[in-house]
C-alpha positions, -999 to +999 in steps of 0.1 A: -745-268-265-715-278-286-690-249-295-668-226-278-674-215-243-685-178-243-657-148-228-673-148-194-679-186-192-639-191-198-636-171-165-629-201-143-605-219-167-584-189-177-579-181-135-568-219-131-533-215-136-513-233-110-481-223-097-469-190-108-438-191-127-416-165-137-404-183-170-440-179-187-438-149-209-478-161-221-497-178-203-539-183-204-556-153-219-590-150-243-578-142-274-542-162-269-541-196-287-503-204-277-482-203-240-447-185-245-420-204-226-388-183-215-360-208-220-336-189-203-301-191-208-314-199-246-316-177-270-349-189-281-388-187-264-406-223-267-443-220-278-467-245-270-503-251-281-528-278-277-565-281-297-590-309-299-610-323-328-636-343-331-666-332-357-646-332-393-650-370-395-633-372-424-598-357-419-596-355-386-561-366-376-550-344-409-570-314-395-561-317-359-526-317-366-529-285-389-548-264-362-523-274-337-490-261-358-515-232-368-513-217-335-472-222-329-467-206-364-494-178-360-472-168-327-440-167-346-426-199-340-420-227-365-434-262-354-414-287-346-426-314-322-464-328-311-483-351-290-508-369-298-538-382-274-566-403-297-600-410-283-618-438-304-654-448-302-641-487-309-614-509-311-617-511-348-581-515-368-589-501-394-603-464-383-572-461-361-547-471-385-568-446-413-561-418-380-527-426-372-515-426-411-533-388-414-513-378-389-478-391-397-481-378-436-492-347-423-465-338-397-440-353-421-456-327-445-448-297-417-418-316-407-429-328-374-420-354-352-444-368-331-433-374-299-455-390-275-492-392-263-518-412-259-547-437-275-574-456-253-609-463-266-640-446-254-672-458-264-694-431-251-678-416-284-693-420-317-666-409-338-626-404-330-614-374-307-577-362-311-559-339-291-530-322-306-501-301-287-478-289-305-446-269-297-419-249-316-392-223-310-391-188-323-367-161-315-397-132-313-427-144-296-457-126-318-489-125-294-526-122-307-524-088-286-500-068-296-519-049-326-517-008-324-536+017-334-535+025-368-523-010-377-534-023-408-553-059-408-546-084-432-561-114-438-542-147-463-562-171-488-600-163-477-625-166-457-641-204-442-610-222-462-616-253-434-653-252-432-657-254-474-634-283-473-660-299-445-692-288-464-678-304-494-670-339-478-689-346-449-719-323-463-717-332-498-750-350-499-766-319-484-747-292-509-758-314-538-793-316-529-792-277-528-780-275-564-737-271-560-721-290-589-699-320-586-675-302-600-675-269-573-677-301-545-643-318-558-625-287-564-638-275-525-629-304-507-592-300-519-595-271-495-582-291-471-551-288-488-540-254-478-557-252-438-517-246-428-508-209-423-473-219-419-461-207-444-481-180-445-470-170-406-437-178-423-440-148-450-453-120-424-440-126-392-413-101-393-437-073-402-465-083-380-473-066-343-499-098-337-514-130-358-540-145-351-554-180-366-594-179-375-607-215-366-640-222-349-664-193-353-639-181-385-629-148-391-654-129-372-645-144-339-614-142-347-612-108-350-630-104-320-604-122-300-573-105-316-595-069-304-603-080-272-560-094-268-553-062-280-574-040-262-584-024-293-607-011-315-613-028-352-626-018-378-638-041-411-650-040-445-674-072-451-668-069-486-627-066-486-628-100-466-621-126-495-645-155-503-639-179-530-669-189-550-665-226-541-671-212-505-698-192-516-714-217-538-714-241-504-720-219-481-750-201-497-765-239-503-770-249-464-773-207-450-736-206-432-725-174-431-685-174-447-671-152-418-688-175-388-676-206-399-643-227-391-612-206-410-582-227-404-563-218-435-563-181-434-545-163-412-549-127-400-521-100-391-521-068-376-497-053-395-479-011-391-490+009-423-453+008-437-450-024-433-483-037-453-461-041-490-434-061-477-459-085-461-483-090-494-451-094-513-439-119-489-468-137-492-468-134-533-433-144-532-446-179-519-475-183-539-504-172-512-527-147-517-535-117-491-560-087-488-559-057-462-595-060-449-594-036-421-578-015-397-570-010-358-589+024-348-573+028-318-572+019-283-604+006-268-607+028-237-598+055-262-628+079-272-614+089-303-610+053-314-642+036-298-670+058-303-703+057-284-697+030-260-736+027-260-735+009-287-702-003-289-706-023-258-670-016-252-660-038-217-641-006-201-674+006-194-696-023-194-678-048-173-647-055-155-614-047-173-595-066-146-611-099-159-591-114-182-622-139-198-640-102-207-635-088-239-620-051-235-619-046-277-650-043-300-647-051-336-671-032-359-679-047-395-695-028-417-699-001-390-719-024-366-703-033-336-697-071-328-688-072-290-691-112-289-677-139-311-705-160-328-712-195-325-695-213-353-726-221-377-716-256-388-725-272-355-765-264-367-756-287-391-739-318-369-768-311-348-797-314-376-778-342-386-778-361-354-811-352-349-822-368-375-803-402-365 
């Protein structure tokens, strides 16, 4: 089934981590999205991050390059350099030069510089597959764990930014049939336009105990990986998380829910209570709009913060907190305890869709 690999399943890739070595301040972890790098006699930590795309047919080398940098900046680090391994279904000029060119203009956008990789063609593929690391230097390391209790979450732009921007390109057809307007469709797929939370990691780094970056499975999984990093409790308002009615009028057409859908282009941040005006004014100071959806209870293993692990599901008493693939936070939205990230739903769409072909 396409998507994500469930907490436990990651079990056997998170223990597969070769040599230890003293100079990795980060290594594999469910919730982490970047490896920290001590540098040593530097003054600086190197952040590395690597993500695949495939599905947003479209855009994907200007997409995979985005959720690559996404991670180094949501970990404090401004990007700086990438590699770049392409997959193509065929041999055909044009698609690859149409790939190539999305990803120059957009890591000359970042201010990138691509700096190796690889291309080959694949034709059990039927559409292209890029890789993208990404690395960058930062002189505090922010993890997606290192919310506290009492933090304040935050989250920039709005909810399914990256998935309108799909429904309005690949699924235009389908979100006209359902009664969207042309209009709503153009003004959504410009979306696309603002899946970088650099500059929005940029704004609130300094005031931020973790960041995390929403992509597959959107905000709700990510906020079940930044609890589960943190060991922590959350606790959510659905209604403070902000949708834009182009991503409501899309999402209602084909049933996606806006928090379960790909999120690249908002960013959230765990963030102490004094510290939640600097960090919306940072981000009004550069032109990017931020809401307080949430906050961090309190510890996980803490009583007081996690309530009645009956129905919290909370792993310190329902599985093993020594296994690093196991959730130990719960997030609860709306009061209701979400213990498990959902499956992104786009891919019932791909799948309909391929179905049908």
């Amino acid at each position: 089934m396409t998507g994500k690999l469930g907490p436990d399943a990651l079990a056997a890739a998170l223990a597969a981590t070769g040599t230890p070595d003293a100079a990795v301040a980060q290594g594999p972890a469910y919730g982490e999205d970047a490896a920290a790098i001590d540098l040593g006699d530097a003054a600086e930590t190197l952040v590395v991050a690597a993500d695949p795309l495939s599905l947003a047919a479209e855009s994907v080398g200007t997409l995979a390059v985005h959720v690559a940098c996404n991670d180094v900046a949501a970990s404090g680090a401004d990007p700086r350099w990438l590699t770049h391994t392409l997959f193509l279904p065929d041999g055909d000029p044009d698609r690859l030069r149409t790939v190539v060119d999305q990803v120059d203009a957009t890591a000359r956008e970042l201010g990138c510089a691509v700096v190796g990789g690889h291309t080959e063609v694949l034709d059990a593929l039927d559409r292209p597959l890029c890789s993208m690391t990404a690395m960058g230097t930062t002189d505090r390391f922010v993890s997606s764990g290192g919310a506290e209790p009492g933090d304040r979450l935050l989250l920039t732009k709005g909810a399914a930014i990256e998935a309108t921007a799909i429904l309005a390109t690949d699924f235009r057809e389908e979100c006209r049939a359902a009664g969207v307007p042309a209009a709503t469709l153009d003004a959504a797929a410009g979306f696309l336009d603002e899946v970088s939370v650099v500059p929005d990691a940029a704004a609130v780094r300094d005031a931020a105990t973790a960041l995390h970056d929403p992509t597959e499975g959107g905000v709700a999984t990510a906020l079940v990986e930044m609890a589960a990093a943190s060991d922590s409790v959350f606790a959510v308002e659905r209604d403070a998380v902000p949708v834009r009615p182009e991503t409501r009028a899309c999402c209602d057409a084909l049933g996606v829910d806006p928090l379960a859908t790909f999120g690249s282009g908002a960013l959230l941040a765990a963030v102490p209570p004094d510290r939640v005006d600097d960090a919306l004014n940072a981000l009004d100071a550069v032109g990017i709009g931020g809401a307080e959806i949430g906050s961090v209870e309190g510890a996980a293993g803490d009583a007081a913060g996690s309530g009645d692990a009956a129905d919290s599901g909370d792993a310190a008493d329902s599985g093993d907190a020594a296994d690093p693939a196991r959730p130990a936070g719960t997030v609860r939205i709306d009061g209701e305890p979400l213990a498990e990230p959902p499956r992104d739903e786009l891919y019932p769409l791909w799948e309909a869709r391929e179905a049908e072909e």
